[in-house]
C-alpha positions as CSV (number, residue, x, y, z in Angstrom):
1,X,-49.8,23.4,-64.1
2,X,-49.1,26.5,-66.6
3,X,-48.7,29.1,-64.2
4,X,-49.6,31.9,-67.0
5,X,-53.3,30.6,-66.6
6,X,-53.4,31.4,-63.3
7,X,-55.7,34.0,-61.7
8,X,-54.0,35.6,-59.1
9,X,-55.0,34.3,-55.6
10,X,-56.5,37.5,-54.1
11,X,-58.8,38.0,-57.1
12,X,-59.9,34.6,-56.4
13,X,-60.9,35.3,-53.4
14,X,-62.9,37.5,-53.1
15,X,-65.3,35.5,-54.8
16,X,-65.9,34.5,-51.2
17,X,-69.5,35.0,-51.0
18,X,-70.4,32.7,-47.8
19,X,-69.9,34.5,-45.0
20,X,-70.4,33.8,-41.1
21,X,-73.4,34.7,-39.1
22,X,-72.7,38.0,-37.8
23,X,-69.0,38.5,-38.9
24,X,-67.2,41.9,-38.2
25,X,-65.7,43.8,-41.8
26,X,-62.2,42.9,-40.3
27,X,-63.0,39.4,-39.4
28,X,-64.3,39.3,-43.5
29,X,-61.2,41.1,-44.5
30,X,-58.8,38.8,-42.4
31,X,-60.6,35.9,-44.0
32,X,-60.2,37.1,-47.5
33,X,-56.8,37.6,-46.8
34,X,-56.1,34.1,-45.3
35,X,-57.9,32.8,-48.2
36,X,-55.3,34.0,-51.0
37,X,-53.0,32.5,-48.7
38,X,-54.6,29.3,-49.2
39,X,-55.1,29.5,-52.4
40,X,-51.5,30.2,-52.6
41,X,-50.3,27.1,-50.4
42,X,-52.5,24.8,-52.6
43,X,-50.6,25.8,-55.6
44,X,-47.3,25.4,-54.2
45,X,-48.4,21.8,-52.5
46,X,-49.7,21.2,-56.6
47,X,-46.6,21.9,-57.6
48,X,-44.3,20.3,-55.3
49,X,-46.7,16.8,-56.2
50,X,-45.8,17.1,-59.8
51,X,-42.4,17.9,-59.4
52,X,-42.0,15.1,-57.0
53,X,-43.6,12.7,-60.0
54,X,-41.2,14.1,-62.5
55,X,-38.4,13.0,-60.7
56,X,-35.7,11.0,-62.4
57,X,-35.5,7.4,-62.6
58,X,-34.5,6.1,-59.4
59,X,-32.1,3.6,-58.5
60,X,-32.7,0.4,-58.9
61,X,-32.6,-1.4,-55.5
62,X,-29.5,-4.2,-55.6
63,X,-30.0,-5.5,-52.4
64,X,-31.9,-9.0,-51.8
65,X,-34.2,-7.6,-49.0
66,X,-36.5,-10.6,-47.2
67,X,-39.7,-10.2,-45.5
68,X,-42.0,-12.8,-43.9
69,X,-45.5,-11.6,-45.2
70,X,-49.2,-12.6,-42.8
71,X,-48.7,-16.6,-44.1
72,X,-45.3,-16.3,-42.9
73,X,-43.7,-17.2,-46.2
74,X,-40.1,-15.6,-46.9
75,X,-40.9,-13.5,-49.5
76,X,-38.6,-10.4,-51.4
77,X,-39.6,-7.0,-52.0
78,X,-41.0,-7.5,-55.4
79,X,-43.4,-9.8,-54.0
80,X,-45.0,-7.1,-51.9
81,X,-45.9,-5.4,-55.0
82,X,-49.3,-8.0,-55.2
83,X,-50.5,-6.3,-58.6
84,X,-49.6,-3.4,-58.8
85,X,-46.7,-1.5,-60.0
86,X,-45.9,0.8,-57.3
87,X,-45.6,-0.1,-53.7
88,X,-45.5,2.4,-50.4
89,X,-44.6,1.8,-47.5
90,X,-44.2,2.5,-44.0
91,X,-41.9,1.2,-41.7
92,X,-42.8,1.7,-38.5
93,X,-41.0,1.3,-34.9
94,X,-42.3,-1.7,-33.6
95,X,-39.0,-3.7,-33.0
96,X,-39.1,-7.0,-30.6
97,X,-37.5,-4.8,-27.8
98,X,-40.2,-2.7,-27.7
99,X,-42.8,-3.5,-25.3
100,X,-45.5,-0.9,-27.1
101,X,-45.0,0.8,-30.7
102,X,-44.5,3.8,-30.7
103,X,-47.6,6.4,-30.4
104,X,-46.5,8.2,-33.2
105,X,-46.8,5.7,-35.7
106,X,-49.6,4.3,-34.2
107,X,-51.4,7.8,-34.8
108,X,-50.5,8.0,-38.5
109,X,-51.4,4.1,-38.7
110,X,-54.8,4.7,-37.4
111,X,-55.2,6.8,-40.3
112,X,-53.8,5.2,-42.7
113,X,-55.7,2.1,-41.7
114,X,-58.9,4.2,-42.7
115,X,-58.0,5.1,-45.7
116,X,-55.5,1.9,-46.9
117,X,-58.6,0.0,-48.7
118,X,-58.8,2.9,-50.9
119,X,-54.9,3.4,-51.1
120,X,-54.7,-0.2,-52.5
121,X,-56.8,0.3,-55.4
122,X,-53.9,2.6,-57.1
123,X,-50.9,0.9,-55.5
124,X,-49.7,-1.8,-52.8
125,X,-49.6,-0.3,-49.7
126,X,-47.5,-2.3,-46.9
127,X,-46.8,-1.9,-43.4
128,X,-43.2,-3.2,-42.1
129,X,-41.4,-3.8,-38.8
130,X,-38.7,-5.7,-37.3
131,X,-41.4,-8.0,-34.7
132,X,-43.5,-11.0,-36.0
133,X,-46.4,-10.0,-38.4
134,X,-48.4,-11.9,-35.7
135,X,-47.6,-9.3,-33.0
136,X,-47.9,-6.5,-35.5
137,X,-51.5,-8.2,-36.0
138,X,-51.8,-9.0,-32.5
139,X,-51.4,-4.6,-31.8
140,X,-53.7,-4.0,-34.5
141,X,-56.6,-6.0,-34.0
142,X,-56.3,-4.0,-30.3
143,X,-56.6,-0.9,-32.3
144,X,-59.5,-2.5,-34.6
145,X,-57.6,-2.0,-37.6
146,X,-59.2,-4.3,-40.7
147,X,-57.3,-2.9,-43.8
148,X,-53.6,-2.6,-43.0
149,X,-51.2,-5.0,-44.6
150,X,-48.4,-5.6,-42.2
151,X,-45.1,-7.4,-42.8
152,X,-41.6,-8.1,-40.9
153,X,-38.6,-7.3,-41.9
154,X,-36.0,-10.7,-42.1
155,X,-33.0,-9.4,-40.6
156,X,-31.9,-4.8,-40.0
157,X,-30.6,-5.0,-43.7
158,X,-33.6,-3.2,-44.4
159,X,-34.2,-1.1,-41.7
160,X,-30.7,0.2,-41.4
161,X,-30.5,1.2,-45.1
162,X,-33.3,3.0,-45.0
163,X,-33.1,5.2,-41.6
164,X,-35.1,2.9,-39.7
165,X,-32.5,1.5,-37.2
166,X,-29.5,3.7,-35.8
167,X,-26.6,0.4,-35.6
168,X,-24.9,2.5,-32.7
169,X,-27.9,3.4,-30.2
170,X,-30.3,0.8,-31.2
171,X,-33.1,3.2,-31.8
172,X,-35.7,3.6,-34.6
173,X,-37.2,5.4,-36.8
174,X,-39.9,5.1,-39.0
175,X,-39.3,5.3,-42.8
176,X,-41.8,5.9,-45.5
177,X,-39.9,5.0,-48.8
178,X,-42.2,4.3,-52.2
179,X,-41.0,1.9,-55.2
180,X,-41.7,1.5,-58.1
181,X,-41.9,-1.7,-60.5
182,X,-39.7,-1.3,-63.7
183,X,-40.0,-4.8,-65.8
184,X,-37.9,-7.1,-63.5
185,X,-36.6,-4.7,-61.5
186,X,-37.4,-2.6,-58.8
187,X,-36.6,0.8,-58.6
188,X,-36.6,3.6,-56.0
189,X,-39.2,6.4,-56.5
190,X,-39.3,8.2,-53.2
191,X,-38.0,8.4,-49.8
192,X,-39.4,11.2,-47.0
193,X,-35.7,12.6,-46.5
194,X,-36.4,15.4,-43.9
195,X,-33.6,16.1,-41.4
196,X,-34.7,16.5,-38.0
197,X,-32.1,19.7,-37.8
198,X,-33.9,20.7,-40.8
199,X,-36.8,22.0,-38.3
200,X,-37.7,25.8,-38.1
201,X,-37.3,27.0,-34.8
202,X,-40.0,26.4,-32.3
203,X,-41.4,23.2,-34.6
204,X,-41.7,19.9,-34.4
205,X,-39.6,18.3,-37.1
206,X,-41.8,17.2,-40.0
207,X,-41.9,16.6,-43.5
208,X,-43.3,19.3,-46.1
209,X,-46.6,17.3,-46.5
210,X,-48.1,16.0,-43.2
211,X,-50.0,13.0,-44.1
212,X,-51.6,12.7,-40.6
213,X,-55.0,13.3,-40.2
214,X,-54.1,14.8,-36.4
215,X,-52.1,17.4,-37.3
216,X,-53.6,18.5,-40.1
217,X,-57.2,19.1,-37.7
218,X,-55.5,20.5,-35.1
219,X,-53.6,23.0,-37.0
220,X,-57.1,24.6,-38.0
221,X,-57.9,25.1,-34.2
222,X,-57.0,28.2,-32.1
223,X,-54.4,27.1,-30.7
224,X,-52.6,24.7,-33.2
225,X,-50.6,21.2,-32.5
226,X,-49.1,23.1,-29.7
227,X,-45.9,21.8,-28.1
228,X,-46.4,20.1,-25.4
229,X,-49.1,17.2,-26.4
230,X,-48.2,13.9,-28.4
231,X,-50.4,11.1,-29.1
232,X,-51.0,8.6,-26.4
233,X,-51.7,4.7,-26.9
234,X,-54.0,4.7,-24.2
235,X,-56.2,7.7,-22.7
């Protein structure tokens, strides 16, 4: 995006010509403002995707990671690529010590689920954890989730690599890492790498994009996400 062809983002909006029934000159004024600042976060969220697709090659992956994919074949992780030649996914925690996953995940898994059949037309889109697939299955047919692709993970190699298992505590974490396909090889492309201490004060940790449907709503209410309210399995 050439920034020199850019109008500035409070010219822009004042071509806000829709307003509210009945709204005050500062309510219009506020808005206006608020705008530009939207305008402005749009650019920088533009710009952060494009520099996060102009990143370097990543490394290529040199461990022989096994999974055991819905036919419960042992399978490697170029296998979970199907046809395409990028592959996300999201490990999630769901180990076999847990008696219930955990309601985070489960929240940004419910909205994934409703928008993985359209995910998988650009790129292979899987779901791992350390229980059987058929308990994964088992949790999401509860949830009436049709279009999630889910996988188990052979052994913590994988899970410990990539952030998903502490080896000391025992406690996981989910991991969103994408690949990408590079002839025989596979390659890292990106890995969400936010440091929970990296949090600003008073906030929940969380990546620069949240790619849950949840937060995103709420933080267009009143009040916000708030502090003291977390997704529940059951209500």
């Amino acid at each position: 995006m050439a920034e020199s062809a850019l109008k500035p983002a409070t010219e822009l909006a004042e071509l806000r010509s829709r307003k509210l029934p009945g709204e005050s000159e500062a309510y219009t004024q506020a808005r206006k403002a608020l705008l530009a600042e939207e305008i402005e976060v749009r650019r920088h969220l533009t710009r952060l995707a494009e520099q996060r697709q102009a990143l370097p090659e990543g490394p290529v992956v040199e461990k022989d990671y096994h999974f055991k994919d819905a036919n419960g074949e042992e399978v490697g992780l170029a296998d979970l690529f199907g046809d395409h030649d990028t592959l996300v996914t999201y490990f999630w925690m769901y180990g076999p010590d847990r008696e219930r996953p955990c309601p985070m995940c489960t929240n940004f898994l419910g909205g994934a689920n409703g928008n993985a059949a359209d995910m998988k037309q650009r790129a292979a889109f899987k779901v791992l954890g350390r229980s059987t697939v058929e308990r994964q299955k088992a949790f999401a047919e509860e949830r009436g989730w049709k279009d999630l692709d889910f996988v188990q993970t052979v052994g913590d190699d994988y899970a410990l690599d990539h952030g998903g298992l502490d080896p000391e505590t025992g406690w996981e974490y989910p991991a969103f890492t994408v690949f990408r396909k590079d002839g025989d090889k596979v390659r890292y492309f990106y890995a969400a790498e936010m440091p929970a201490e990296a949090a600003d004060p008073g906030q929940d940790p969380r990546g620069p994009v949240d790619i849950a449907p949840l937060w995103n709503i709420l933080d267009m209410t009143p009040e916000g996400r708030g502090t003291d309210w977390y997704p529940k399995l059951e209500y």
